[in-house]
TORKOL-446700 format. One line per field, with one value per residue (C-alpha): residue number from 1; z, y, x. Coordinates in steps of 0.25 Angstrom, whole numbers, plus 5000, padded with zeros to 4 digits. Layout:
REM TORKOL-446700
num <- c(NUM  ...) $
z <- c(Z  ...) $
y <- c(Y  ...) $
x <- c(X  ...) $
//
This chain:
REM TORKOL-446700
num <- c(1  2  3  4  5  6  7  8  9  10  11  12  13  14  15  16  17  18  19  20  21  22  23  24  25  26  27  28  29  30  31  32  33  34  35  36  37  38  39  40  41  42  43  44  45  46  47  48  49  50  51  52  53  54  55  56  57  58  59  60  61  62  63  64  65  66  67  68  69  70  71  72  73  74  75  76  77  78  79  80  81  82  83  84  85  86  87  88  89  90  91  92  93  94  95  96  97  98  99  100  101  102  103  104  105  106  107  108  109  110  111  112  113  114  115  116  117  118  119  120  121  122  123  124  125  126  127  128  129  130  131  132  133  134  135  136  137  138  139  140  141  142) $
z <- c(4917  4913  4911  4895  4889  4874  4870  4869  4855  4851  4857  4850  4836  4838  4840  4828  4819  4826  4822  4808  4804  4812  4809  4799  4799  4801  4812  4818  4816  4823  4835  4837  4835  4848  4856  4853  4857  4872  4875  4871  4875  4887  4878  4868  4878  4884  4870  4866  4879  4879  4865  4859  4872  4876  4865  4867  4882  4878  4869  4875  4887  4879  4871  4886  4890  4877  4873  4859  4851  4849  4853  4851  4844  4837  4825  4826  4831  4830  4839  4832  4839  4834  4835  4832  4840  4841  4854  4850  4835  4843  4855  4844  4836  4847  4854  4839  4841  4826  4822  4815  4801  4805  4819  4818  4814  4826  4832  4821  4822  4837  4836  4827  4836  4848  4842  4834  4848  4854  4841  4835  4824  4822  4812  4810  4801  4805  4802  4808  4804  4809  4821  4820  4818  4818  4824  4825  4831  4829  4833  4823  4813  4819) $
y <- c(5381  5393  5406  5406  5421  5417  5432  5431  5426  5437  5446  5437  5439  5454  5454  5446  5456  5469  5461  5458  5471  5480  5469  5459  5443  5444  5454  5446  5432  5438  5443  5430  5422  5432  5430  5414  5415  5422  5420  5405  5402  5394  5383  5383  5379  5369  5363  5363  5357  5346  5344  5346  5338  5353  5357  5349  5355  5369  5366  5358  5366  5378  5370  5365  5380  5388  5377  5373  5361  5357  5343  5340  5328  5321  5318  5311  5322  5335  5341  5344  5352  5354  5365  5361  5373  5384  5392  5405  5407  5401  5410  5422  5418  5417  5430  5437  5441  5445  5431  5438  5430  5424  5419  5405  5411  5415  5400  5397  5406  5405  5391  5389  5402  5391  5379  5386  5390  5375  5367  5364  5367  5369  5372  5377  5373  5382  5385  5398  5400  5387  5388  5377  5373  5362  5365  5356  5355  5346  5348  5356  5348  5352) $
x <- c(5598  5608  5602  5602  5599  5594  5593  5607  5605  5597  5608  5618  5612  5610  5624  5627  5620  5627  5641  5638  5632  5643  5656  5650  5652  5666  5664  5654  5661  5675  5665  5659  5673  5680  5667  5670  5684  5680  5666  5667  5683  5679  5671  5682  5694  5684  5681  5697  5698  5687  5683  5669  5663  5664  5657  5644  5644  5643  5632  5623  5625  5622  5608  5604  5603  5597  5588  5588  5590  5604  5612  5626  5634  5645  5648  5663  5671  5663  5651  5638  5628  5615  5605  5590  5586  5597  5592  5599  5590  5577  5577  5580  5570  5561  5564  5563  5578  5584  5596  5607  5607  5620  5617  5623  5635  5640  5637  5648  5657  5658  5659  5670  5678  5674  5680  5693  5697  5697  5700  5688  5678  5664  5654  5638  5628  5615  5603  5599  5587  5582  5591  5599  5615  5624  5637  5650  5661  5674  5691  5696  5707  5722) $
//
């Protein structure tokens, strides 16, 4: 197995806060949609290459390493994962690591940066409290 280093979420949410209380939302939101656009560039051009297949690969590989409870499926045309045990908030939680209030946000905001870049869409229903989310993903309408 992969060397995984959890306390990157806490390091993550810590960096979350500094953000919205030195730049607010919108400073934070525009950080997190040029992180998407480099740090996760390779798996955009692999999903605008090979469709939502590619998709499911990065997240199963990424809950086969963390841990958690999520799995992946379709409905008709669009991905839906499912988090039952997201390992970001359990680990912080776990650790006593401080969850920025708007945590899951950044799972949106980067997602939709992701998929805008190879032509597709994606949305988040969370529950962060509970640790939880539903993300989907589909080609966006030409």
């Amino acid at each position: 197995m992969a060397n995984v280093h959890k306390d990157f979420h806490g390091a993550l949410s810590f960096g979350l806060l500094f953000l919205e209380e030195h730049y607010g939302p919108d400073g934070c939101a525009e950080f997190l949609r040029e992180l998407a656009d480099t740090v996760y560039k390779p798996l955009a051009d692999k999903l605008r290459h090979e469709g939502l297949s590619a998709l499911r690969e990065h997240w199963e590989t990424v809950f086969s390493l963390e841990g958690g409870g999520a799995s992946c499926s379709y409905e008709g045309d669009a991905l839906v994962l499912t988090v039952n045990q997201c390992p970001a908030i359990h680990h912080m939680k776990q650790h006593g690591y401080a969850v920025a209030p708007h945590f899951c946000e950044h799972t949106r905001i980067v997602n939709e940066a992701v998929c805008r870049a190879a032509g597709y869409s994606a949305s988040v229903e969370f529950d962060q409290a509970a640790g939880r989310c539903v993300q989907r993903f589909w080609r966006a309408a030409s």
